[in-house]
N, C-alpha and C positions, 0 to 999 in steps of 0.2 A: 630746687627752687631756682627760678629764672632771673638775675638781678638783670637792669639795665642799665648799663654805662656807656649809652648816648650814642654808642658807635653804627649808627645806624646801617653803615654800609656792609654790614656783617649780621647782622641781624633779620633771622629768616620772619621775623613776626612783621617787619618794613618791608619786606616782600611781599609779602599779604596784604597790608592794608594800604600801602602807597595805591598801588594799580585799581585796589576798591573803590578808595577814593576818588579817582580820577573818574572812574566809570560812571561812579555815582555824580557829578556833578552833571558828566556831559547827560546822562538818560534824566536827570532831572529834566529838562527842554521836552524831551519826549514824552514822559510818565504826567498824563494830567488823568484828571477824575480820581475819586472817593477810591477805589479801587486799585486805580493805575500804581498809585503811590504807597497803597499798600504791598500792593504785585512788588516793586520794587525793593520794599526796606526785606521782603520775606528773599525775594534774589541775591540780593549781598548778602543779606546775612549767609545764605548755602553757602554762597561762594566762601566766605570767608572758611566756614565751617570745614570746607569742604577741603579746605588746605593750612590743616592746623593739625596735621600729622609729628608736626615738630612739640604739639603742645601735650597730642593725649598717645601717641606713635598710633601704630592699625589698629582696627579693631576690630578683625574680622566679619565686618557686616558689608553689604552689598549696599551700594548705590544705587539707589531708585531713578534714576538719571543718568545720562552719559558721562562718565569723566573716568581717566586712565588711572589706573591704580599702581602705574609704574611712575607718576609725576612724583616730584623730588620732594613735596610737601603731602601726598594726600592721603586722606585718609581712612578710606574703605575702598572696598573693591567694585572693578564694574562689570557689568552684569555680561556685556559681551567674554570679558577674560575667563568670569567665573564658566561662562558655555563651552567656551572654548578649553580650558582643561580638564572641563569634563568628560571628553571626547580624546583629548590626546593624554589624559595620563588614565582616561578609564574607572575615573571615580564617581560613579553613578548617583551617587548621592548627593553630590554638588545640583545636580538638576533638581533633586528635593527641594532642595539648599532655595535654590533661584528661584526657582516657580512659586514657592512659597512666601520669599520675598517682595517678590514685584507683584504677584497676585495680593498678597495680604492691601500693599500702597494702592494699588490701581482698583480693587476692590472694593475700597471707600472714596477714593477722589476721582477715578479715572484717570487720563492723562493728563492732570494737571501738575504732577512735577514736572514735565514741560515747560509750561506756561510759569510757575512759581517756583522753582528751583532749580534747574536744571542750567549750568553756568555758559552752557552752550547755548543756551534759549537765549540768555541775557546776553551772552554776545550777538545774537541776532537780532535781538529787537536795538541794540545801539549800530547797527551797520545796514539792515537791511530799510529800503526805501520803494524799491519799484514793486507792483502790485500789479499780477499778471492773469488775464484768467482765458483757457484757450483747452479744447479738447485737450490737445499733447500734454497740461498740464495733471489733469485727471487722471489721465490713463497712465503717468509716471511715476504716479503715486504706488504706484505696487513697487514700486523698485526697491522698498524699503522690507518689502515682507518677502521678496526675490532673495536680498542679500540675507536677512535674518536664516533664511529657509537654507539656503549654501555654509553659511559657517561650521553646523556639525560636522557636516560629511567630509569638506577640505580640511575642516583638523583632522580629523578620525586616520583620511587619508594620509595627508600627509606629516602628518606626525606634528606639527608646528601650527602656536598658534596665527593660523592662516591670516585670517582676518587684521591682529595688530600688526602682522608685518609691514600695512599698507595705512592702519587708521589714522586718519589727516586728525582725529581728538589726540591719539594719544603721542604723533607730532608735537604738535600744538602744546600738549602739557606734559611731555613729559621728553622727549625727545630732544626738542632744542634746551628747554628749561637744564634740562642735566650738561648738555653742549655749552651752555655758556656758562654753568657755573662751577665746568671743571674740562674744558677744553683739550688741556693735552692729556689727561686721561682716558678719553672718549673713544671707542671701538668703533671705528666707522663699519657696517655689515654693506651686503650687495643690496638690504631694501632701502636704503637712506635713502638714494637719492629718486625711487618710487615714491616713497611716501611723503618725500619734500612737492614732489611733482603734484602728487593727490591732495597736499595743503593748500598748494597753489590755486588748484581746482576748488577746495569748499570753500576760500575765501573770496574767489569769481565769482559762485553759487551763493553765497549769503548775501554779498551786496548786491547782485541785478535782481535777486527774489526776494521778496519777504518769508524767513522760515523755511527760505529754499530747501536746508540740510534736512530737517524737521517733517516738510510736507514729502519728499523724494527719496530719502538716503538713508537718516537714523535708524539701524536695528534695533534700539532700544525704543525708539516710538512706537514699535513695528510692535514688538511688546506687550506693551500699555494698551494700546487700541484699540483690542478688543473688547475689556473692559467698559468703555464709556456708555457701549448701549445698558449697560447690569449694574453699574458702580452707582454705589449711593448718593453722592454728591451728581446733580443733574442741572442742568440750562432749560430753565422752564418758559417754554412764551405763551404769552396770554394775549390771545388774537384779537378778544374785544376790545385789547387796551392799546391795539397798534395801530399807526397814521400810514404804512404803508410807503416809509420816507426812505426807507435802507438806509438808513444811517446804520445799522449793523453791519451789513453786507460792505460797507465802502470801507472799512477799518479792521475787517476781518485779516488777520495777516494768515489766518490758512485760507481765507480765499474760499471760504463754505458759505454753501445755498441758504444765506441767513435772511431770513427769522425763522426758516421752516425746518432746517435738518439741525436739528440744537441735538442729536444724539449721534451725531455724526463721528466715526473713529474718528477723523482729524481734528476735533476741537481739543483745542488746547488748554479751555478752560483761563482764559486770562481776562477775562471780565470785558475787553474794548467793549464789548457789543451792549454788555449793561451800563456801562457810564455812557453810554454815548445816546443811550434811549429816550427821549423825550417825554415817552407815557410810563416808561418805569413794564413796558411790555415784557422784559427779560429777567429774567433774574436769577442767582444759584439758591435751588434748595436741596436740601439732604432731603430723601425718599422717606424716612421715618416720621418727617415734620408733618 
């Protein structure tokens, strides 16, 4: 049992919800509509969730979303590490393991842990602003099913897993996180200062795009994706009920040909387009209904 004796500055549970906190205030300004706001309380809560390793320790389940399983707090594994040691230590069952994980999530909702869970999505929607749309953007979208496609073989190959050597997420949460909270213990390796480089880079890429890392980069979107034409949960429009005003299309932060591609792999499923709808044109329903 956990007592509290106020000491906050030691306390991994003030690590968690301090930064929550603060997130949450600022995406408040952001998060309007019936939905927005739910999108939101469902984002922290993962986030929190998702780094409260201190509370339940691992628990050998995959993360349906991006996030490092080496961070100082977290609490299941990500789906990139689990691929990747399945290739370099040759445990063929881990890919059971995975595909059955993220198949079972993506099966019912598509990619919408994306959109509603996934603590990298929700640092994108508090960062990202500019809204681009241009051939080059389209066509770079494979980049993400490019790098998914290369991570087996470069582990296989080279014995290491390839890919976290460089991942600007697990940077991000787990790399510096461990750096400052135990400094002169820290092994600096020869990819530190690559992957400080590659951090630099996804934080250029999330603020001049919206969902930049998401629409281009994430192998774990890469994932999910396929899913959204077959997954239960679907973005239905109802064309007798639309004005033809794009108010979908100008708030899409993947930047899809809305109101007409609602099965598109890049949706992310985060509702802008139905709060934003005037005739109530869009909406989520499960396939059963």
């Amino acid at each position: 049992m956990v007592v509290c004796n106020l000491n906050c500055a030691s306390c991994p549970l003030a690590y968690a919800c301090i930064p929550i906190t603060i997130a949450g205030v600022i995406a408040l300004r952001k998060y309007r509509g019936r939905l927005q706001k739910k999108r939101l309380a469902s984002q922290m809560t993962f986030l929190f969730i998702t780094n409260t390793a201190f509370l339940f320790g691992a628990t050998g389940l995959i993360y349906s979303y991006f996030y490092c399983w080496e961070s100082p707090f977290a609490l299941m594994a990500c789906p990139i590490g689990v691929l990747e040691h399945a290739f370099v230590d040759k445990a063929w069952y881990l890919l059971i393991y995975l595909a059955g994980s993220i198949g079972f999530t993506s099966i019912i909702f598509g990619r919408a842990a994306c959109g509603w869970a996934c603590p990298i999505g929700f640092l994108q929607d508090l960062t990202s602003k500019r809204k681009t749309k241009s051939e080059w953007d389209k066509k770079l979208r494979i980049l993400k099913y490019i790098i998914l496609a290369a991570i087996p073989p470069a582990s296989y190959v080279t014995g290491q897993l390839a890919y976290t050597l460089i991942c600007p997420i697990g940077g991000l949460t787990a790399t510096l996180p461990h750096l400052l909270m135990n400094p002169h213990g820290y092994t600096f390796t020869f990819f530190f200062f690559p992957k400080m480089m590659v951090l630099v880079g996804f934080f250029i890429l999330i603020v001049l795009l919206s969902r930049g890392w998401c629409r281009h980069l994430c192998p774990v979107g890469a994932m999910m994706a396929p899913f959204n034409k077959i997954s239960l949960l679907q973005l239905e429009y109802y064309e007798d009920k639309c004005l033809k005003c794009f108010k979908c299309a100008d708030v899409c932060p993947m930047q899809i040909n809305m109101p007409y591609d609602t099965k598109t792999a890049e949706c992310i499923r985060c509702g802008k387009c139905v709060d934003v709808c005037p005739t109530d044109a869009l909406a989520f329903k499960f396939q059963w209904q």
